[in-house]
C-alpha positions in Angstrom: 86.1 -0.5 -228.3 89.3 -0.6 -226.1 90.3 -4.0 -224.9 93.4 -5.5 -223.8 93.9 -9.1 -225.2 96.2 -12.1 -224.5 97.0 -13.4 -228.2 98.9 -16.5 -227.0 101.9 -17.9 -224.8 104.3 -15.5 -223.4 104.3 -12.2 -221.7 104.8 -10.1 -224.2 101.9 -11.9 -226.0 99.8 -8.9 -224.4 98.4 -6.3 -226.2 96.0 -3.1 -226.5 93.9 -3.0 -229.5 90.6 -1.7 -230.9 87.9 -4.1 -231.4 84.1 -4.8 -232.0 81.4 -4.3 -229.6 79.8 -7.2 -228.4 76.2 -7.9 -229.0 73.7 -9.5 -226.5 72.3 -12.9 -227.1 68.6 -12.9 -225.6 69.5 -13.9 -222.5 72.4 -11.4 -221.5 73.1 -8.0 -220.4 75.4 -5.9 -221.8 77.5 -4.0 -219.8 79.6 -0.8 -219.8 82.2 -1.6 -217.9 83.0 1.4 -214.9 86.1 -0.2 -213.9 87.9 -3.6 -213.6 90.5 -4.9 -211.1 93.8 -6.6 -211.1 93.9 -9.8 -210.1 96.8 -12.2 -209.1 95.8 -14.7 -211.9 95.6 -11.6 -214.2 99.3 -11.9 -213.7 99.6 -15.9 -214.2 97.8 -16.1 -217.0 100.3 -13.5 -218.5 103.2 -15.8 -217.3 101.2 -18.9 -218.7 100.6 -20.1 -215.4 96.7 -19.9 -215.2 95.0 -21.7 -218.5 93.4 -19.5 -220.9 92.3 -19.7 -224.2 93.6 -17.4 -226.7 93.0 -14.9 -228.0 91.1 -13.8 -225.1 90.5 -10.3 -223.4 92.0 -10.1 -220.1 90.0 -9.6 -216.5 87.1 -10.7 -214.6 86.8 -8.4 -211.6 84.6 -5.1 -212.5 81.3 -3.6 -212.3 79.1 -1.5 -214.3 76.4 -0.6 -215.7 73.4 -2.1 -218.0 72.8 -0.6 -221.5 70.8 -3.2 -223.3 69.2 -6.3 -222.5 68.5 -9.5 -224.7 65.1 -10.1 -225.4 64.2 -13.2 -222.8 65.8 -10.8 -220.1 63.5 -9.1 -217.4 65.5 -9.4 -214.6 67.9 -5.9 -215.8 66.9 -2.9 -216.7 68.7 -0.5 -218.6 70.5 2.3 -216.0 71.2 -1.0 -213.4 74.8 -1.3 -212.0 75.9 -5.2 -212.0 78.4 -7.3 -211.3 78.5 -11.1 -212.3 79.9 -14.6 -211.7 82.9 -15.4 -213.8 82.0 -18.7 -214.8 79.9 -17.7 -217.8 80.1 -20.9 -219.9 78.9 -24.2 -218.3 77.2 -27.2 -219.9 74.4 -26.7 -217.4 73.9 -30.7 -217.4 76.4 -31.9 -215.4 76.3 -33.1 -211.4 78.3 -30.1 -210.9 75.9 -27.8 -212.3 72.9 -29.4 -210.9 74.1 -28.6 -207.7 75.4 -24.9 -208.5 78.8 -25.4 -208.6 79.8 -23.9 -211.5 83.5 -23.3 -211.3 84.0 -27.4 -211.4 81.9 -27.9 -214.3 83.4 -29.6 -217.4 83.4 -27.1 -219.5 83.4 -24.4 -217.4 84.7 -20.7 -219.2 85.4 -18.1 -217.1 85.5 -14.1 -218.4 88.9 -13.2 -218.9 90.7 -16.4 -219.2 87.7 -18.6 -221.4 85.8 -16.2 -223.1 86.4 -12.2 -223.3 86.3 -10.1 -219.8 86.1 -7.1 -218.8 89.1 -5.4 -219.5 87.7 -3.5 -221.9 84.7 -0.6 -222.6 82.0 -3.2 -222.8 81.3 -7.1 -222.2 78.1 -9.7 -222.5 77.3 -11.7 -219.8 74.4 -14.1 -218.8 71.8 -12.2 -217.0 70.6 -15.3 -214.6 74.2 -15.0 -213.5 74.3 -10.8 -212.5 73.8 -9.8 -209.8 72.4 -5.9 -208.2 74.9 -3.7 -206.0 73.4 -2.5 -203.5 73.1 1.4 -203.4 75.1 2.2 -200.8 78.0 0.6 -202.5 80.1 2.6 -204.8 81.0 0.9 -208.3 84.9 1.2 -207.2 84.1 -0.9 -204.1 81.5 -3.3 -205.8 84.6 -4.3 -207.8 86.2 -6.2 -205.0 83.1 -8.4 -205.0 84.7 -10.6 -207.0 87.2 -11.5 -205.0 85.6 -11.0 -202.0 82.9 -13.7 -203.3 85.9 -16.3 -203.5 87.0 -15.7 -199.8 83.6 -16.2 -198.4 84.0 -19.3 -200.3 87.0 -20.4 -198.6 86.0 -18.9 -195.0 82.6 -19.6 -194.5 81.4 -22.1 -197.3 84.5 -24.9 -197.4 86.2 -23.9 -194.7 85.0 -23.0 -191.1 85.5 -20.0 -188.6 83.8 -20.2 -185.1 83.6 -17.7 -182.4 86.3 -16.8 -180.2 88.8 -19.0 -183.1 93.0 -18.2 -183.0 92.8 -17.5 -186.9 96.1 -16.9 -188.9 95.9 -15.0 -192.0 99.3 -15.5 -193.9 99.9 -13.1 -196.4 98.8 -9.1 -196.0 97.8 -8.7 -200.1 94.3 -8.1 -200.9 93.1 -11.5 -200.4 95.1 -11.4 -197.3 92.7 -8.5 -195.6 89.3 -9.5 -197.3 90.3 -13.1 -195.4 90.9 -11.0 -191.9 87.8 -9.6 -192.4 85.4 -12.2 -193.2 87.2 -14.0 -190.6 86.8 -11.4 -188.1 83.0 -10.9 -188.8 82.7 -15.0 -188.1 84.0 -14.4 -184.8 88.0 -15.3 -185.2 90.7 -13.5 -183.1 92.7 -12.5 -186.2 96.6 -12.4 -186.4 98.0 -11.9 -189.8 101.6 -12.5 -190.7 103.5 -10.9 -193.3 107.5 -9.9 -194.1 109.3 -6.8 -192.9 108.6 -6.0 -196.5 105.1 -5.7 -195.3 105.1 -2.7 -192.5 102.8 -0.8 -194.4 100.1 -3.4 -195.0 100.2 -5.7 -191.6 99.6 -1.4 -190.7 96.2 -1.3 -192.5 95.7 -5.3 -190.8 95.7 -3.5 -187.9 93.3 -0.9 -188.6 91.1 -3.3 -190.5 90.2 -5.2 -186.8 93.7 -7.7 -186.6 93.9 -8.7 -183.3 97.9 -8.8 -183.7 100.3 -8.3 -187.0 103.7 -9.9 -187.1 106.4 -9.8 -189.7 107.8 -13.5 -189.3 111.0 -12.5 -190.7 112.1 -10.4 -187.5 113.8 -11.6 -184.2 111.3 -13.9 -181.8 108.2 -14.1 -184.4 107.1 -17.0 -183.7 107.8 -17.6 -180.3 105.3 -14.3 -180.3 103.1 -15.9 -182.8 102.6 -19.0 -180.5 102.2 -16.8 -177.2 99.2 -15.3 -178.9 97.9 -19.0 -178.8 98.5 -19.8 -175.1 101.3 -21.7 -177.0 98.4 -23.6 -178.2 98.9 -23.0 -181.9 95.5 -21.8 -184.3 92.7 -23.4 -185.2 92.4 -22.0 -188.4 95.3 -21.1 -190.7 94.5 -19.1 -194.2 97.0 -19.1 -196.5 96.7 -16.0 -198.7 100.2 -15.5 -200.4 100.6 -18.6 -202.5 104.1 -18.8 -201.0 105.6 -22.2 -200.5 107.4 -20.7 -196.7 103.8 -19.7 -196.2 102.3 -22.6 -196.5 104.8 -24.4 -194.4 104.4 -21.9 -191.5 100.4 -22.3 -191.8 101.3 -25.8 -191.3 103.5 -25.2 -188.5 101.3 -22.8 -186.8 98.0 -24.5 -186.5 97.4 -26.5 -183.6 96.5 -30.5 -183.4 93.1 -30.9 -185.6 93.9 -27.4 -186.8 91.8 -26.7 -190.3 94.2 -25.2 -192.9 92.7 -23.5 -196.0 94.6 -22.9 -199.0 93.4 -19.4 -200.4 96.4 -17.9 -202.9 97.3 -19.8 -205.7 101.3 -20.8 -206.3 101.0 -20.8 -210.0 103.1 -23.9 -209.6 103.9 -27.5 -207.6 105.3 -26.6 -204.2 106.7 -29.2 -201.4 104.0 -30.2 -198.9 104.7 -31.9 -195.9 101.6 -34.2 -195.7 103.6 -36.7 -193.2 103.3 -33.2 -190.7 99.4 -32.4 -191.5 99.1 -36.4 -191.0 100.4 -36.3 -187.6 98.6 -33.5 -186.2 95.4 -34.8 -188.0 95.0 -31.4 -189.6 92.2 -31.2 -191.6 92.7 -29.7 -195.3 90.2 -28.0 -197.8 90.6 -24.9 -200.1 88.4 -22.9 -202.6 88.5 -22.9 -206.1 87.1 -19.1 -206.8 83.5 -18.4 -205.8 79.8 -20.2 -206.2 76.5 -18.2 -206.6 75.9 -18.6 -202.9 79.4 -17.1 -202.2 78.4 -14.2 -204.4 74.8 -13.4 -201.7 76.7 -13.9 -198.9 79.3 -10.7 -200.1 77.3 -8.5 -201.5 75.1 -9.3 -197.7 78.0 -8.4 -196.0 79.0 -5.1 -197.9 75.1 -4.3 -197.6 75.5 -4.2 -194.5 78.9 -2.8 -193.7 80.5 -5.9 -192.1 83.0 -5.4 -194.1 85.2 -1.8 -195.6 87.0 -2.5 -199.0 87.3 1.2 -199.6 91.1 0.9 -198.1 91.9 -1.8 -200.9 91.5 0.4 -203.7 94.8 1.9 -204.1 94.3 4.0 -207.2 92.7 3.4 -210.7 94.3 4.0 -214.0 93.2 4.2 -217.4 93.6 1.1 -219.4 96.3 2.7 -221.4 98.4 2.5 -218.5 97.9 -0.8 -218.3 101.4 -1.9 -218.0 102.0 0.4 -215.3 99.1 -1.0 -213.3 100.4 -4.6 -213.8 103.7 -3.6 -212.5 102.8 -2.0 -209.6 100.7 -5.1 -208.6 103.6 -7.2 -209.7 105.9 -5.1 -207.0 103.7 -5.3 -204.2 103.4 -1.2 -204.5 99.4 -1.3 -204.4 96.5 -3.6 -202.9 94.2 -3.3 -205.6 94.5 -1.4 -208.4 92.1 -0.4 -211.0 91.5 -0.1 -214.5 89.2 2.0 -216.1 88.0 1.0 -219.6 87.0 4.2 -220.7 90.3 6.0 -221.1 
């Protein structure tokens, strides 16, 4: 099968190749992958910012379909469309795991940066850790479960939206607009933030239910920002670009005993300034990519159109275009773009 692999450190490490199927172990599913999506640690973990162990096949946001089972498995049939956690590998013993959260386990492997993901034609994954899509959600959309999983982590599960909430949403990406929308369906007044850069997506913000957009970078931003508050500031900042500025201005922004919730990831240390959040007593919590709960609660949502992702999905390439894909996440010229295995 096709599968693109990260041999080892550096980005040129990268690399398309031919390789064995894998085989189910009795308690997994295999899948045929219909598509997989680029993530924003897809592109740390090619500059060595994200940890993975090598060599390992790239990606863990996709969906497809069932076409074997293991022999303990009853749960999947053969035909089923899936997606699944990405934290494949835990000890199962820990406190961690005995409370479900996987992703802080020990020995916690993820697909795509632990063990092999899914971009590529076909991957093995637990069955007790699959999950249905529901069928009135395509197999492009169901892709954005993953992610979308890992912001009702950070909205609903660690951090805290309640009705009639000044939300900020800093960042327009991806994670950006599943934030607005989770946020949104919680009850926030939503005003994301972006750059001039960003016309085009604080645009589809808009569509997507924003109460207001504003590129910061432009003449009387923030004194606009703050009227939208009553000159208040927000209760809730989400910061979605893993931007040091952003960060700063979620800081800024939020009001006294303002919750701020650290969604991007910087790939590296940035300056805090704690000695701010102290004074304002602003309460700090974040979400380390997504628990089985967080995976319910999204697939919920889609089932029942709370949410549109369909806008998200800027194109889908074959995965011999892969370096085309990369860069046009890389340039900010897509949301999300996908691969498909198959060609």
């Amino acid at each position: 099968m096709k599968a693109l692999i990260k041999h080892g450190p550096g980005a040129d490490n990268v690399q398309l190749v031919e390789m064995e199927e894998p085989q189910c172990k009795d308690n997994e599913i295999k899948i045929k992958v219909h598509a997989a999506g680029i993530c924003g640690t897809d592109l740390h973990i090619i500059k060595d910012e994200y940890p993975c162990k090598f060599p390992v096949v790239m990606g863990h946001e996709y969906s497809g379909t069932v076409i074997d089972t293991g022999a303990k498995v009853d749960r999947f049939r053969v035909g089923d469309r899936v997606v699944s956690l990405t934290a494949v590998v835990t000890c199962g013993k820990c406190r961690y795991c005995r409370e479900g959260l996987l992703m802080l386990c020990g020995e916690r492997k993820s697909i795509g940066s632990g063990v092999n993901g899914a971009f590529a034609q076909y991957l093995t994954v637990p069955a007790d850790l699959a999950f249905s899509i529901p069928d009135n959600i395509s197999l492009e959309e169901a892709v954005l479960c993953e992610p979308l999983a890992c912001i009702v982590r950070c909205v609903i599960e660690r951090g805290s939206v309640k009705a009639g909430d000044h939300v900020l949403v800093s960042g327009p990406g991806t994670i950006g607009l599943l934030t607005l929308q989770v946020a949104k369906a919680s009850g926030g007044n939503v005003v994301v933030v972006g750059t001039s850069k960003d016309q085009a997506r604080l645009a589809l913000a808009k569509e997507l239910g924003a109460r207001e957009t504003v590129a910061i970078d432009t003449d009387g931003a923030e004194k606009r920002i703050w009227e939208l508050t009553e000159n208040q500031g927000f209760d809730v900042a989400f910061e979605c670009s893993g931007v040091a500025a952003s960060a700063d201005q979620c800081l800024r922004l939020l009001k006294k005993t303002g919750l701020y919730v650290q969604v991007g990831l910087f790939g590296k240390k940035i300056e805090f300034d704690f000695d701010l959040a102290l004074m304002k007593e602003i309460r700090i919590t974040n979400g380390f990519a997504s628990e089985p709960t967080s995976w319910e609660r999204a697939l919920k949502l889609l089932e029942n159109g709370q949410l549109n992702v369909k806008p998200l999905i800027s194109t889908k390439l074959p995965l011999k275009e892969w370096k085309r894909a990369f860069a046009m996440v890389e340039n900010k010229e897509a949301f999300k773009v996908l691969l498909d295995p198959s060609c």
